[in-house]
C-alpha positions as CSV (number, residue, x, y, z in Angstrom):
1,X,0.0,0.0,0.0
2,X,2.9,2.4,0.4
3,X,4.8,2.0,-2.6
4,X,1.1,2.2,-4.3
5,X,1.1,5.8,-2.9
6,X,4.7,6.6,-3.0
7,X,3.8,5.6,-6.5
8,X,0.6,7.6,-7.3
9,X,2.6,10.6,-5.7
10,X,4.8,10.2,-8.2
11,X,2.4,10.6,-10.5
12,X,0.9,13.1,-9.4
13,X,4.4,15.4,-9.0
14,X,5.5,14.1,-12.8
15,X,2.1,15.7,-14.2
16,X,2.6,18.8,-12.4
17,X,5.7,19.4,-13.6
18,X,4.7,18.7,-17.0
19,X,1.7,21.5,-16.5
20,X,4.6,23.7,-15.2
21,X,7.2,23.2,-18.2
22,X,4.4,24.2,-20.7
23,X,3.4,27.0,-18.4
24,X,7.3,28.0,-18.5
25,X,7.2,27.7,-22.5
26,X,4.5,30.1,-22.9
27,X,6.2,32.8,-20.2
28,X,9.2,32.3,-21.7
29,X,8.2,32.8,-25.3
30,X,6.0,36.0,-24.4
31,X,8.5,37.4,-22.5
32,X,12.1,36.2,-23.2
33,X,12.0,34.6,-26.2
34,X,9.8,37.2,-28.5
35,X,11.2,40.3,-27.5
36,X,14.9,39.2,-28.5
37,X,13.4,38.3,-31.8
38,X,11.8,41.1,-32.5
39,X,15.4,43.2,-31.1
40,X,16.9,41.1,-34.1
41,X,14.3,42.2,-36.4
42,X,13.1,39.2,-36.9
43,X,8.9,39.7,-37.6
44,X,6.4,37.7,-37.7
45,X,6.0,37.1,-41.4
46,X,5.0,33.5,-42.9
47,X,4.7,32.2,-46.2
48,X,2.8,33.8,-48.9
49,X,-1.6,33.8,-48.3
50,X,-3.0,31.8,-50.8
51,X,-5.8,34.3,-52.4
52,X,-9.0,34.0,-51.0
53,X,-11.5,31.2,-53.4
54,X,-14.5,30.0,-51.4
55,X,-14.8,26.9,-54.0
56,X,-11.1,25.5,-53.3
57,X,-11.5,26.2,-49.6
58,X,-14.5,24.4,-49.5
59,X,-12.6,21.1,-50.8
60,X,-9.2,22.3,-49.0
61,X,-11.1,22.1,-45.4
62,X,-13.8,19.5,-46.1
63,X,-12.6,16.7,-48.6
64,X,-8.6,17.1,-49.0
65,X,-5.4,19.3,-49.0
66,X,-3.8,17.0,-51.3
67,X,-6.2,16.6,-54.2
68,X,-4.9,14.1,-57.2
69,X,-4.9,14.6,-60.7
70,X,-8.5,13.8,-61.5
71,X,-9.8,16.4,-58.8
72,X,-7.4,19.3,-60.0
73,X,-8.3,18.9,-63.7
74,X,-11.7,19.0,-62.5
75,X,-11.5,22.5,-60.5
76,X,-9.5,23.5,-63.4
77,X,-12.7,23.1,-65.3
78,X,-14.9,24.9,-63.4
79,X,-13.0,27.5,-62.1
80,X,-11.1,28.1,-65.7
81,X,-7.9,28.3,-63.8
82,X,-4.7,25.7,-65.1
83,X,-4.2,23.3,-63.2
84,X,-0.7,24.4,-62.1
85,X,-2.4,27.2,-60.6
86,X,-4.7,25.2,-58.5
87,X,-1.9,23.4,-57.5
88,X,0.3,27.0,-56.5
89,X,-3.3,27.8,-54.6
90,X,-3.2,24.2,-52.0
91,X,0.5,24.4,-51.4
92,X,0.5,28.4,-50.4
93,X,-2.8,27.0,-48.6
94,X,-0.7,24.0,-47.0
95,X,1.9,26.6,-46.6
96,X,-0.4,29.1,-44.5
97,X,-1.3,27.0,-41.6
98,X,2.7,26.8,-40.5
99,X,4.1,29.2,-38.2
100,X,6.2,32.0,-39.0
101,X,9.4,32.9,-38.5
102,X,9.3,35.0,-34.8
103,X,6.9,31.4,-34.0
104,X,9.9,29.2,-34.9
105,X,12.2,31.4,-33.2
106,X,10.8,31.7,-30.1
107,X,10.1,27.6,-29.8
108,X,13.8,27.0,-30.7
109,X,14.7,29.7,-27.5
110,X,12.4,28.3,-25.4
111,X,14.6,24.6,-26.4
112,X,17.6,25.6,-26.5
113,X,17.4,27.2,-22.6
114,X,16.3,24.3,-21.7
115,X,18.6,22.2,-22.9
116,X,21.3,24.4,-21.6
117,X,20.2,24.1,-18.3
118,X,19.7,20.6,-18.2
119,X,23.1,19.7,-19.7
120,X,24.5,21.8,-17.3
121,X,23.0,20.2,-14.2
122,X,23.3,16.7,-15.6
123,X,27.8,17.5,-16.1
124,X,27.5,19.0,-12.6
125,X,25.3,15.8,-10.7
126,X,27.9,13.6,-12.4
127,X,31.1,14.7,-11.9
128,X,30.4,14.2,-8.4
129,X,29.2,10.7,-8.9
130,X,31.8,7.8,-8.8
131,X,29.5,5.8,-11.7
132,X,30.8,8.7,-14.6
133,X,34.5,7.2,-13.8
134,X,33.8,3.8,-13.4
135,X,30.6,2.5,-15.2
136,X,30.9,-0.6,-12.8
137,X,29.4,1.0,-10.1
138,X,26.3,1.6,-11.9
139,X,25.7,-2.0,-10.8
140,X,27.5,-2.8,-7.4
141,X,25.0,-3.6,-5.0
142,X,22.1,-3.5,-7.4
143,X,19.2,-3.3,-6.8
144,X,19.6,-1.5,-3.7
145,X,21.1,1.6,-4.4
146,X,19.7,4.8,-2.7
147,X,18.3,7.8,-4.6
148,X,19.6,10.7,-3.7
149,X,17.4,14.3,-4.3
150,X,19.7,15.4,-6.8
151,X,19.2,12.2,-9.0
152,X,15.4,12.1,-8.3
153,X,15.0,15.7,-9.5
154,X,17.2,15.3,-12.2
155,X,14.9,12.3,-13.4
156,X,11.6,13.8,-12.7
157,X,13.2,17.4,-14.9
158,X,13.5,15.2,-17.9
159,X,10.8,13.0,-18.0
160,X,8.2,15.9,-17.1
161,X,9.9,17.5,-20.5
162,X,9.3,14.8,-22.4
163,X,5.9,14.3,-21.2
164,X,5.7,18.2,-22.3
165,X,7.3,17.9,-25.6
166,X,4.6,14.6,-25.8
167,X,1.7,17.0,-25.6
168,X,2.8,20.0,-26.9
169,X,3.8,17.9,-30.1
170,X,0.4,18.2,-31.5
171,X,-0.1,21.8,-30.7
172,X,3.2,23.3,-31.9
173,X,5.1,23.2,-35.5
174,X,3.8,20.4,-37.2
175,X,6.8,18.5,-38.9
176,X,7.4,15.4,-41.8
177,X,9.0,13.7,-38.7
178,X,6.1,13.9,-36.9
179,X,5.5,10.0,-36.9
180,X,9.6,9.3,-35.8
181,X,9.6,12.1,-33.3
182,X,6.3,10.9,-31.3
183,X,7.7,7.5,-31.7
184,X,11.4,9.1,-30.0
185,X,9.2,10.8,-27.2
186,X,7.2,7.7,-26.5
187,X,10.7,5.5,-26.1
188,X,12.1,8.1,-24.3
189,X,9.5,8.1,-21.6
190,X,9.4,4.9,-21.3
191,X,12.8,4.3,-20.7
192,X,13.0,7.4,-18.1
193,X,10.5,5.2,-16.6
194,X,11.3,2.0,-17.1
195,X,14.7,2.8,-15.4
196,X,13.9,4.8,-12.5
197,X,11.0,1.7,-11.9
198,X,13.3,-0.9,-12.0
199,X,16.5,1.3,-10.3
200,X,18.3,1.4,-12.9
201,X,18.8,5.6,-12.5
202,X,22.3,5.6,-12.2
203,X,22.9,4.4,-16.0
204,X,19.9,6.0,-17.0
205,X,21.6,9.5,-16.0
206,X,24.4,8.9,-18.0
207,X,21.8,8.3,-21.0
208,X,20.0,11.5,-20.2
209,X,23.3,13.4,-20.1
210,X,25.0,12.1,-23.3
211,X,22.2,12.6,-25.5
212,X,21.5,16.0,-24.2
213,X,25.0,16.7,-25.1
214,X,24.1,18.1,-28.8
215,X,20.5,19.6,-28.7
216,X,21.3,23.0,-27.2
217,X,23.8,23.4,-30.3
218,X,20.9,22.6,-32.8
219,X,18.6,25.2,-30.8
220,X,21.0,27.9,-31.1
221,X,22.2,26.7,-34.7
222,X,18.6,27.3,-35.8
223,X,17.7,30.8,-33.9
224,X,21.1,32.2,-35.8
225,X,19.3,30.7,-38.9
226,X,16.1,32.5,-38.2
227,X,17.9,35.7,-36.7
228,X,20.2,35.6,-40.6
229,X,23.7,35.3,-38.9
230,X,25.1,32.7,-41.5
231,X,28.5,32.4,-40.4
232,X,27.4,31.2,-36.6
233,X,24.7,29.2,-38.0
234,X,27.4,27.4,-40.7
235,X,29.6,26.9,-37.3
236,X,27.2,26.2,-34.9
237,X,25.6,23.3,-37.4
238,X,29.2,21.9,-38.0
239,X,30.0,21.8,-34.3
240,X,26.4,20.1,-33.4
241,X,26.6,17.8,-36.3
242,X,30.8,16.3,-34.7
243,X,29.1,16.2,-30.8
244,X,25.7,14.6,-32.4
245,X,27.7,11.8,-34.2
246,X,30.8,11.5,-31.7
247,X,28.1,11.1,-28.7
248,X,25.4,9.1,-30.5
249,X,27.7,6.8,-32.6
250,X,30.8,6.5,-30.5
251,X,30.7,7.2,-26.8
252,X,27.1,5.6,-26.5
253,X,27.6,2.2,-27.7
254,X,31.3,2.1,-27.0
255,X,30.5,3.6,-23.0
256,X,27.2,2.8,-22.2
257,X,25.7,0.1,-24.3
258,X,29.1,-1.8,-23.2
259,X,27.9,-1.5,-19.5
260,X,24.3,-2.1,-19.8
261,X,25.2,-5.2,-22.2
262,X,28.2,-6.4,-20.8
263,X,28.9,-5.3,-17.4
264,X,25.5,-6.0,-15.8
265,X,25.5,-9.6,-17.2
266,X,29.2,-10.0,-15.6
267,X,28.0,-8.3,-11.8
268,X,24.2,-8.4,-11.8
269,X,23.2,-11.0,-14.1
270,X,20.4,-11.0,-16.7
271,X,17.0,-11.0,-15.4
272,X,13.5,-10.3,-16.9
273,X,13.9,-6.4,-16.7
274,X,17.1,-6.3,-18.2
275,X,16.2,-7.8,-21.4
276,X,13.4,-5.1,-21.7
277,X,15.8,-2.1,-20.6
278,X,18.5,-3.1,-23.3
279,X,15.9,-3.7,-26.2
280,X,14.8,0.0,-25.5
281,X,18.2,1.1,-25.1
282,X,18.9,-0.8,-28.7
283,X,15.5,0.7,-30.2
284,X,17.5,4.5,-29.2
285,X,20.5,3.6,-31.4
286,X,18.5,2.7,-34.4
287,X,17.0,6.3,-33.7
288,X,20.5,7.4,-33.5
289,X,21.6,5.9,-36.9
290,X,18.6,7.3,-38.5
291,X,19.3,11.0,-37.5
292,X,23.6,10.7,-38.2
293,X,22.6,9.2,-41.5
294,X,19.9,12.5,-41.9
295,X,22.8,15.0,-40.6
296,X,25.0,13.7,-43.2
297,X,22.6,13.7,-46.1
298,X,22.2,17.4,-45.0
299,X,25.5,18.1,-45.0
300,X,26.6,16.6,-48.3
301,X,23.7,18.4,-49.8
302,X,24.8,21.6,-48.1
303,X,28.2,21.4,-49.6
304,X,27.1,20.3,-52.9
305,X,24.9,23.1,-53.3
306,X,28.2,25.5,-51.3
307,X,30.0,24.6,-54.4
308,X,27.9,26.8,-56.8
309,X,27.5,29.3,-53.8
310,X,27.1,30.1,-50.3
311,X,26.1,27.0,-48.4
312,X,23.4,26.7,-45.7
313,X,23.0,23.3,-43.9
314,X,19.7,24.6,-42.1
315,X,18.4,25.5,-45.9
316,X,18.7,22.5,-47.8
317,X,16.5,22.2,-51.2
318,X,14.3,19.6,-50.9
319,X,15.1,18.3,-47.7
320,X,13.5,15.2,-46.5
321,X,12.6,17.2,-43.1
322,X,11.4,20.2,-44.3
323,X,8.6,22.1,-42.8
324,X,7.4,24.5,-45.6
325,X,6.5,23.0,-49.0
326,X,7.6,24.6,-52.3
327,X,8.3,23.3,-55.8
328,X,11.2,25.6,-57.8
329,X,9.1,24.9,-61.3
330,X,6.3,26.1,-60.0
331,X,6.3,28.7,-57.1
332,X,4.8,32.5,-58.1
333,X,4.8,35.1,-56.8
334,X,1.6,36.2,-57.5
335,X,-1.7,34.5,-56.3
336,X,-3.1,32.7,-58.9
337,X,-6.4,34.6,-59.3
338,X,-4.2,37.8,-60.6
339,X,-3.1,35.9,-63.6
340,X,-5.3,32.2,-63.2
341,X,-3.2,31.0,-66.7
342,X,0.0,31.5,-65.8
343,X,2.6,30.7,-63.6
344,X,5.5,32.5,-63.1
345,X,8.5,30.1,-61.5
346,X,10.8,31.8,-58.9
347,X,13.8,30.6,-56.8
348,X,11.8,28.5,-54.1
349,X,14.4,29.2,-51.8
350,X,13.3,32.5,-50.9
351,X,11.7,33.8,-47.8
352,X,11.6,36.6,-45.1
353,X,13.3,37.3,-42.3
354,X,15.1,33.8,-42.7
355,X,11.9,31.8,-43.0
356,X,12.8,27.9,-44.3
357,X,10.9,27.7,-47.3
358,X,12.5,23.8,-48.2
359,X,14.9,23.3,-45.3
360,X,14.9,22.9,-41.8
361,X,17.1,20.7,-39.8
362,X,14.3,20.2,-37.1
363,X,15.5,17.6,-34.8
364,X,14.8,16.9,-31.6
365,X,16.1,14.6,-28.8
């Protein structure tokens, strides 16, 4: 009965905190966050607005925002528009439901302070800890280790983030990723869980730390995106993309996949739990994989396209992550009821105030 309420207090705190991180985003983006964007002159311009047409509104909100071939040349017909222009019409439609440029700004602050914080107190709880110098001790006298305040706030920090970043993922900028980054935020939690249920925190904060190593470098990577300083964002992106690979690639599997794999079989043993904790921990390397591989598509597109130019990793043609649609063969720049048979093609890499029109290096641990 007490561990059922020790439990249920738990709860209880987790899902406060939770309420209090998105209370902290919104406080922090209305007063932090927005007034150093707008101090860079960064606005709060989107994409352009698709011209008012009560007919393709009508079919944009009720039957599809994609509509195929057959639909198209149909509105083509009764409208007497090209179909190319119906088509410019639904993506600057698509385009106008994403946020703009002061909204991605602010949510990358809001991350990025975050993740500087956290980092910060995880390197600080650690170096204190005798389990960062000797992974071994992760498991001596297992499972009866004590949990200190330090650890259990420093487990109960992340996990109500992640629980944030869980809800707030359906309210804030709506990604491509959308179905890999729920699934990321579902493993995470589950893990935090998993590991602070079974007592396995003192690995589990070496987990937290290492792969919060490299997000506060994305963060700030993007904002100097957003806020046009190229230069920082070219080095910032160059320095996240060597700590994202060494740490996710190299130190993880090398430092702590060895000791959850190896070193707990060798002191502890295997036992039900530990099969589960290790199949999670495996699932978070295939994660890994999948982003290096993304980082270095990005970058090999970055410096192919550098070669003709100035290079932008967070502004990638065509990206695979992108936010913002756009098609270089057939963006205008004038809504299509202006000129309904014709369509003007411009560069669609343009944009305002550094808005990502077909790039954004959006990931998030």
């Amino acid at each position: 009965m007490a561990d059922l309420l020790a439990a249920f207090s738990d709860a209880s705190r987790l899902l406060c905190q939770a309420r209090h991180r998105l209370t902290q985003h919104h406080c922090s983006t209305l007063f932090i966050a927005k007034p150093c964007a707008i101090a860079l002159s960064i606005q709060a311009s989107g994409p352009q607005i698709a011209q008012p047409n009560a007919i393709l509104e009508k079919v944009f909100t009720a039957i599809t925002k994609h509509p195929d071939e057959k639909r198209l040349e149909g509105l083509s017909k009764q409208l007497d528009w090209d179909v190319r222009s119906i088509q410019r019409w639904f993506r600057q439609r698509r385009n106008q439901e994403k946020p703009s440029t002061l909204t991605r700004f602010c949510e990358s602050m809001w991350r990025f302070s975050f993740y500087l914080y956290v980092f910060t107190y995880g390197v600080r709880f650690l170096k204190k800890t005798p389990w960062l110098w000797n992974t071994r001790h992760c498991w001596y006298n297992y499972p009866y280790q004590p949990l200190t305040t330090d650890l259990h706030y420093y487990y109960i920090l992340e996990l109500s983030f992640y629980w944030s970043l869980m809800f707030s993922q359906f309210t804030d900028i709506k990604r491509k990723d959308f179905g890999i980054m729920f699934l990321h935020h579902l493993v995470s939690i589950l893990l935090i869980t998993f590991s602070y249920v079974n007592n396995m925190a003192r690995v589990g904060t070496l987990v937290l730390c290492l792969h919060d190593s490299a997000d506060a470098l994305l963060e700030a990577a993007k904002m100097a995106n957003y806020a046009k300083f190229q230069k920082m964002c070219d080095l910032l992106f160059v320095m996240f993309a060597m700590v994202f690979i060494t740490t996710r690639l190299g130190i993880f599997p090398l430092w702590v996949l060895n000791t959850t794999l190896f070193e707990s079989w060798e002191i502890v043993g295997p036992y039900p739990s530990w099969w589960v904790f290790n199949l999670l921990l495996l699932l978070v390397q295939g994660l890994n994989c999948f982003w290096s591989y993304l980082i270095v598509k990005i970058a090999c597109k970055a410096v192919s396209r550098g070669k003709a130019g100035k290079w932008n990793p967070l502004h990638v043609s065509k990206d695979d992550r992108s936010d913002i649609e756009s098609s270089s063969d057939e963006e205008d720049s004038e809504p299509p009821g202006k000129n309904p048979h014709t369509a003007t093609a411009t560069n669609g890499t343009s944009g305002t105030n550094g808005y990502l029109l077909t790039g954004s290096c959006s990931m998030d641990d």
